[in-house]
N, C-alpha and C positions, 0 to 999 in steps of 0.2 A: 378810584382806589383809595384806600384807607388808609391816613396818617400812621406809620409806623408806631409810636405812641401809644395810640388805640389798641394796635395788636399785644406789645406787650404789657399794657395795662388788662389784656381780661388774658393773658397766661399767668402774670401774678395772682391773678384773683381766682384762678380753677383749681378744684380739688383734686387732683393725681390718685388719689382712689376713687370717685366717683364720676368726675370728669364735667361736673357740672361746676355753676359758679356756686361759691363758698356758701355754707349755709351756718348761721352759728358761728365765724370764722376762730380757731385758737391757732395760735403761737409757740412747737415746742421749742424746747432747748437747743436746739442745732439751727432754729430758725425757719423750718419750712410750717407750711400755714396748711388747715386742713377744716373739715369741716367736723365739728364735736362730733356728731352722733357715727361718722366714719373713721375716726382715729380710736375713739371709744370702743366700736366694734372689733376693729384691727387689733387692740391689744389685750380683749377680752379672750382672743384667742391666743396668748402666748402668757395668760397668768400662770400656768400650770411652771414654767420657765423661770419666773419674777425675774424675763428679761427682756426691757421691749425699748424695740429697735424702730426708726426711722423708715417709712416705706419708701423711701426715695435717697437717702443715703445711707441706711442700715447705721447710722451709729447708737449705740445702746445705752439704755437710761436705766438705770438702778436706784431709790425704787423707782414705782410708775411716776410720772410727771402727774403733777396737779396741772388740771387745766381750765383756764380762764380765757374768755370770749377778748379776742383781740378786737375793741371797740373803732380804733381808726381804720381796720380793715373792715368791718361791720358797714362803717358810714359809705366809702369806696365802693362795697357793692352794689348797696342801694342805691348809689347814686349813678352806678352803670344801668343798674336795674330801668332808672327814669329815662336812661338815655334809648330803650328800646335796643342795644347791643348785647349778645347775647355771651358768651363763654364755651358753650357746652359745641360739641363739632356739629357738623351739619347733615342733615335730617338722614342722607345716602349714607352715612356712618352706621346710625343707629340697626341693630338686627331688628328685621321685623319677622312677622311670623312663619315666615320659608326661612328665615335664615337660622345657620349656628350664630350663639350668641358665646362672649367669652366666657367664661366662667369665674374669673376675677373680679367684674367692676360689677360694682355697687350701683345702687339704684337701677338707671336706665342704662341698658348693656351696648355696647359696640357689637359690631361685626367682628366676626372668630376671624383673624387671621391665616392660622395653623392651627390644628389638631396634631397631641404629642403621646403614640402610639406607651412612649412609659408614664407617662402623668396622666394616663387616661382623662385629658383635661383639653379645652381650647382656647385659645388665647387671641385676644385682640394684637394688631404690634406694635402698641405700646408695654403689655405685661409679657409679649412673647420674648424680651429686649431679654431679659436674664437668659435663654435658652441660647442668645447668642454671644455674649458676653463671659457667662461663666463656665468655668471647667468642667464642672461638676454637670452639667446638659449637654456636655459636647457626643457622647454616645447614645442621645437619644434620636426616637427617630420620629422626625417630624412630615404628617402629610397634611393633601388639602382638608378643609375642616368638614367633619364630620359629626353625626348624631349618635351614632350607633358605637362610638367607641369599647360601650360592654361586650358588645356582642363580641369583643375581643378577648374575653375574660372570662376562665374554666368558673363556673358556677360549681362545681365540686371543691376544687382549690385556690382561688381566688386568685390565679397566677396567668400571665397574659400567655394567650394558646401560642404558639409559635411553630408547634407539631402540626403531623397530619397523621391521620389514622389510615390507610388506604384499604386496610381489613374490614372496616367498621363505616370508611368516607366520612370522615369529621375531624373537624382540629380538635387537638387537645393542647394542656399544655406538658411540661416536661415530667409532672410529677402524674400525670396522666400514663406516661410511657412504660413508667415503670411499676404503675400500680393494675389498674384492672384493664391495663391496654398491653400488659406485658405478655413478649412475646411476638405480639402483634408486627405488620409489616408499616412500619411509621418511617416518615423520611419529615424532615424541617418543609416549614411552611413555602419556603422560597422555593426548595426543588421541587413540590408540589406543583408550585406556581407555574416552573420552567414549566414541566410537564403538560399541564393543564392550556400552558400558549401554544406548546404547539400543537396541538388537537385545535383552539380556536382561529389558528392561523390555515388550519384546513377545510376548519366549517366556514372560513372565511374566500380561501378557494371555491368551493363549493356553492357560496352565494354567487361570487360572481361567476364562476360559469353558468351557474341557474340565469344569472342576467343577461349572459352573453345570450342565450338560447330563447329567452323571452323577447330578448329584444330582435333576434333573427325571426321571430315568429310574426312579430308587431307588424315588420315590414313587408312579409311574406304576406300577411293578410292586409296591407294597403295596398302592393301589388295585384291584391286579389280584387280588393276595391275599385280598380283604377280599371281592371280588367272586366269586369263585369259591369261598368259604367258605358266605355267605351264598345262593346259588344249592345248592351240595350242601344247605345245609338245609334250604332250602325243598323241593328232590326226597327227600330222606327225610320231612318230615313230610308233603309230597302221599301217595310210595306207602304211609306207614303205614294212613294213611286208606284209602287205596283198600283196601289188601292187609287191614284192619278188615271190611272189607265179604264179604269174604268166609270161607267155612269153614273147620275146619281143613286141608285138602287143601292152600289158599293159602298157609297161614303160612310154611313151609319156603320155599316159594321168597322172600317179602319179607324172612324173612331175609336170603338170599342176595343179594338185591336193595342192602338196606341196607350189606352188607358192603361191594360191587363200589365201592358211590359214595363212602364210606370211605374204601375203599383208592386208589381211585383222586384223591379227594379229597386225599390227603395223600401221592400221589405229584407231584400238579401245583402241590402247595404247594411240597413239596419243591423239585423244580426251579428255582420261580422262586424261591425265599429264595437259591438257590444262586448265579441270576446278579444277585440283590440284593448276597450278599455279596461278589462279584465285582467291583459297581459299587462297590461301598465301600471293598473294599481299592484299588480305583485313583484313590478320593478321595484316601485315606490317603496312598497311596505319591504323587501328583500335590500336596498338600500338602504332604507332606515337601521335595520337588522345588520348589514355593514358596519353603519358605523356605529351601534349601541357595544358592537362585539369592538371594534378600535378601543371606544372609549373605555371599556371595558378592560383591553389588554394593556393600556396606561396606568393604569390604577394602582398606585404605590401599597394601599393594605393589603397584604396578602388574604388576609380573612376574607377581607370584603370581597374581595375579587373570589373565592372561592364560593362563598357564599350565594354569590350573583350567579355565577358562570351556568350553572344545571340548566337555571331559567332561560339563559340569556342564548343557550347553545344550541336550543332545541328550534328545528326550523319546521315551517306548517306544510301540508301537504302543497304539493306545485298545480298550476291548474291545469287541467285536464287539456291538452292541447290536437289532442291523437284524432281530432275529429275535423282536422284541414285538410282537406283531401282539393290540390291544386290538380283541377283534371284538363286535358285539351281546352284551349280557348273557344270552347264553342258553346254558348251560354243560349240567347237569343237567336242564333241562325236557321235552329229548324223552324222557326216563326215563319223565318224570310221565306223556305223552301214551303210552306204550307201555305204562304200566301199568294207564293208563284203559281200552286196547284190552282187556288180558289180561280186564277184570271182565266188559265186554261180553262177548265171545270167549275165557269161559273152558278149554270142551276145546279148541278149537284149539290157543289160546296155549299152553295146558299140552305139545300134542304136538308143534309148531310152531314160535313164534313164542319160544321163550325165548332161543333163540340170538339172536332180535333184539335182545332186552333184555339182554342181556350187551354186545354188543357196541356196544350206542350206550352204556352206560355208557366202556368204554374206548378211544368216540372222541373224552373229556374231554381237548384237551392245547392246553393255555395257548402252551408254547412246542414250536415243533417240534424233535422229536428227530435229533440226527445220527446217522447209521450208522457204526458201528466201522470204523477205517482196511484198508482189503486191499495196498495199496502204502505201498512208504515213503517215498514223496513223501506221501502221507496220513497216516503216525506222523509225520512231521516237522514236519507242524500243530502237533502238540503237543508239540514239542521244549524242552526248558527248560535252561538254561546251568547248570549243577549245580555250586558250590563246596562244598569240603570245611572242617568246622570243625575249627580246629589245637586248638579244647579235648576235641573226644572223641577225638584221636588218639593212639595207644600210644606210647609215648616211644622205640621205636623204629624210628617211621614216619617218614618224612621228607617233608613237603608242599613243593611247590614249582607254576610257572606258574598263577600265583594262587591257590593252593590246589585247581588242577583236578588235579594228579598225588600219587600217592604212590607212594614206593618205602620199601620195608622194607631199615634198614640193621643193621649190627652193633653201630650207634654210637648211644647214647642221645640224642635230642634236647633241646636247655635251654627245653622249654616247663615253663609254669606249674603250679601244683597247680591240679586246676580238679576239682571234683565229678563233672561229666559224661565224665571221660579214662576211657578203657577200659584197665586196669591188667594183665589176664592175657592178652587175647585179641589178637592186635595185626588192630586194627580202627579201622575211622574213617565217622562218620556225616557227611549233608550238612548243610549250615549251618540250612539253609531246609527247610519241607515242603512233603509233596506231597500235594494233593487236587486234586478232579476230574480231567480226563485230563491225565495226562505221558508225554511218551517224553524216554531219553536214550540214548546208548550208550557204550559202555565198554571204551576199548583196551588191551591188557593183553598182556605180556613177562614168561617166567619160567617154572617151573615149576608155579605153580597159584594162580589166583585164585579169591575165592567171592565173586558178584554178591550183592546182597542188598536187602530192605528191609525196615526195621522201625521200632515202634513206639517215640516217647521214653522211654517208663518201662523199656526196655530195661536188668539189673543192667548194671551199672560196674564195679565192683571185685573183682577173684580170676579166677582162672581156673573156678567151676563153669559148668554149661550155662545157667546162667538169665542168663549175660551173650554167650554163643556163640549169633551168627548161626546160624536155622536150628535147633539145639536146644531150643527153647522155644515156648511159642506166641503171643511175641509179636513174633517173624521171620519171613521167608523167603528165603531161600539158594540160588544156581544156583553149583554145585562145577564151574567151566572149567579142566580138565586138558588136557595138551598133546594126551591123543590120545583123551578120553571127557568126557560130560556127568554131574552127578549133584544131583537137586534133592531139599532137603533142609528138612522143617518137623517142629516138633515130636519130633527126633530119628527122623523116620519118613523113610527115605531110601527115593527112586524113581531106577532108571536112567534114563539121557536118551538118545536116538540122535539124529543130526544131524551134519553135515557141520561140520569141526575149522573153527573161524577165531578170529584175535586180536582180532578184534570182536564184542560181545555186545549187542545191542539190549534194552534194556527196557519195555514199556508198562503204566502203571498204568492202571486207568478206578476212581477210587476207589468211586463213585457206586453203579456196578454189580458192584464186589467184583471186577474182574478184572485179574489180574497175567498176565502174558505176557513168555516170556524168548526171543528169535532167536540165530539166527547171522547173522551180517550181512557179508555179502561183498557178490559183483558182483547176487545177487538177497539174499532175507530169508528163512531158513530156521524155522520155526515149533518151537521145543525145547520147550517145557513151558508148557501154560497152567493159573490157579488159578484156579479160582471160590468165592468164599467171600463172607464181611460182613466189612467193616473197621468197625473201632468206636473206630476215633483217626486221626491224619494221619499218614502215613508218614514216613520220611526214608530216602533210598538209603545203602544201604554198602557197605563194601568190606572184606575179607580178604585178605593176603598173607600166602601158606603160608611162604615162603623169602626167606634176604636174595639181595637184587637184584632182586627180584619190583618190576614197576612197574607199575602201573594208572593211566590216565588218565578224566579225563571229558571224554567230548571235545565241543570245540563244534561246533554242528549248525545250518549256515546255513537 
């Protein structure tokens, strides 16, 4: 711990307007100490007055003070300066670039305190101390700190909205009411407000019923799991027994027998864990959406709160659930009855009946299967809004319209160092992944774009192929030139035929390994399909060969 002393030898020696140690140090009249170039500026704004006042006791000096560098506080600082102690607060003080900074202090700013809805202004609580102290700020209204404090402020009248329009849906302020809002059905911001909670206290009902019912489904379908587990194992250790019974001739087939209800066993598990997890990320995301709407309903700025609410209030479609059809527990058992047939009816079944026993194993299915889209009014089921992440983007890619476009410029972008930036290859992955089925498409200007999607552990850094879409194996790449296709994995390049268009459809079906690339004009041209195993979640990307090259994702109603 630090000699008392210490402490307040560097509060003596800090500037109360700048908050740093003294620079230049002078001495006024009343005796508080400041740093020239900030007492300087402080009462350059009150020449208009020729009355300048103390910014720590306000006592007033007529004329302006001459000011002269107080030399024995000079020597004091530099000599703190030697000692490696600093003055100025510590580093969690300082606003960095997420944060409000106050709008008071000089040089290097503090963290905002408060944000003060009539001084459209934010203050550290050092300069917020007057708002508590004097009369004159006692009817102001002070919230947590904020950036957007204009947006609180009639751009016609320069007067802070405090109205609501409900004819029109927008705040006004007062002189809005009576001018071209006249007439109109206006109530004050606040009963807006009321208003406006209890509609979110209902779409906040509303989420959690949605949850109640997602999560009765979750469990409905682990029961289902648990039941269709327990049912294959009961039909394997029926037909071992039966297929026991018989000679070697049998064994071969109850192998096969055993495999089929396996495999099919943990295809239908599969499935339904699939729209378990489904139902869960909509907990997830229906939860989150809980509480964005809570923190939302807390929110002291009426504006902002209005402002936010439209967004914040609108919930996504629910998933498709109508397709659990919990039937009789009887999954596997006609196996068992068909393989009690085979012992009776062994040469038959032998020459006969095995195709029946194949296929009543894979008429095992929990949930029914959709059939892959033929139109694209059918890809556009599974159309998903694709934003691109500005941290895996090449520093001279230039994101814009929410991060759905990119164009390759000449001109390096002032993004952040981020781990995930693709360094040699000017390339950009999407924020979010993609499993089960997805379509989106992809409009694109320029001399040559490569469609792509790949795998996160995708290299980052240099120009080798283990970070180039399509060179490696853990991409895949469609090469859209102005007047040829060419798709490209593993550095094994196939030509594409197909009809030229500035739109390129893509459809994943992760489930079943297949990517599929179109052309997409006035019908849907079929370019390249892949059938393979994924063994991660995807993420779409994008390549521009040349600057000006722009690539959009487009949205797909």
């Amino acid at each position: 711990m630090e000699p008392k002393g210490v402490q307040l030898g560097r509060e003596t020696i800090s500037c109360s307007i700048c908050l740093d140690l003294l620079k230049d140090p002078v001495t006024i009249p009343c005796g508080h100490s400041y740093c020239m170039s900030c007492i300087k500026s402080f009462w350059d704004g009150e020449d208009q007055r020729k009355i300048y006042n103390c910014p720590q006791c306000r006592q007033a000096f007529t004329p302006r003070p001459v000011l002269v560098k107080n030399t024995m506080l000079a020597d004091l600082v530099e000599q703190l300066k030697k000692t490696g102690l600093q003055a100025a607060p510590a580093d969690h003080c300082y606003a960095g670039p997420e944060d409000v900074a106050c709008d008071f202090c000089t040089g290097r700013k503090l963290k905002a305190f408060k944000s003060c809805l009539q001084c459209l202004a934010s203050y550290c609580e050092k300069h917020l101390q007057p708002h508590f102290e004097s009369t004159t700020f006692k009817k102001h209204k002070l919230v947590d700190p904020s950036e957007k404090l204009q947006e609180n402020i009639c751009s016609r009248h320069d007067e802070v909205m405090k109205m609501f329009c409900r004819t029109d849906q927008q705040s006004i302020c007062y002189l809005c009411s009576v001018d071209e809002h006249k007439g109109h059905d206006t109530v004050s911001a606040a009963a807006e407000r009321t208003e406006r909670q209890r509609e979110l206290e209902v779409s906040r009902q509303q989420i959690q019923q949605r949850i109640q019912d997602r999560e009765k489904d979750v469990k409905l379908l682990q029961q289902e799991v648990e039941a269709v587990s327990r049912s294959a194992d009961k039909a394997v250790e029926d037909s071992e027994k039966i297929f026991t019974e018989l000679i070697r001739l049998i064994q071969k087939r109850s192998s096969d027998v055993k495999q089929q209800i396996r495999s099919q066993q943990e295809t239908e598990v599969s499935r339904v864990k699939e729209l378990q997890e489904k139902l869960e990320q909509e907990i997830t995301e229906l939860k989150r959406k809980d509480a964005e709407l809570k923190q939302l309903s807390h929110t002291e700025d009426h504006t902002q709160f209005l402002l936010n609410y439209p967004s914040l209030s609108q919930l996504s479609a629910p998933t498709d659930s109508s397709s659990i059809d919990i039937r009789p527990l009887r999954y596997f058992e006609d196996v068992t009855a068909a393989v009690s047939e085979l012992r009776d009816q062994l040469q038959d079944i032998l020459r006969e009946k095995w195709t029946n026993i194949s296929l009543t194993v894979t008429d095992v299915d929990v949930l029914l299967p959709e059939p892959e889209p033929k139109t694209r009014a059918g890809f556009l089921r599974y159309s998903h809004e694709i934003t691109l992440d500005p941290n895996t983007a090449h520093m001279n890619l230039l994101l814009s319209d929410g991060n759905r476009k990119a164009e390759r410029t000449s001109q390096r972008q002032s993004y952040s160092r981020h781990p995930d930036r693709f360094t040699g290859w000017y390339q950009v992955l999407s924020r979010k992944s993609l499993t089960g089925r997805c379509y989106w498409e992809v409009e694109w200007r320029g001399r040559e774009v490569r469609v792509a999607v790949s795998y996160k552990n995708i290299s980052r850094a240099g120009i080798s192929y283990e970070c180039a879409f399509g060179f490696n194996e853990k991409s895949w790449m469609l090469i859209c030139d102005t007047d040829s296709y060419t798709f490209l994995f593993n550095k094994i390049s196939t030509p594409v035929s197909g009809p030229g268009s500035s739109r390129v459809g893509v459809y994943l079906d992760h489930r079943a390994g297949i990517l599929s690339f179109y052309s997409v004009s006035e019908t849907m041209t079929l370019l390249h399909r892949v059938q393979t195993t994924f063994t991660q979640p995807l993420y779409a990307g994008l390549y521009l060969y040349n600057d000006g090259t722009t690539a959009e994702m487009c949205k797909l109603k």
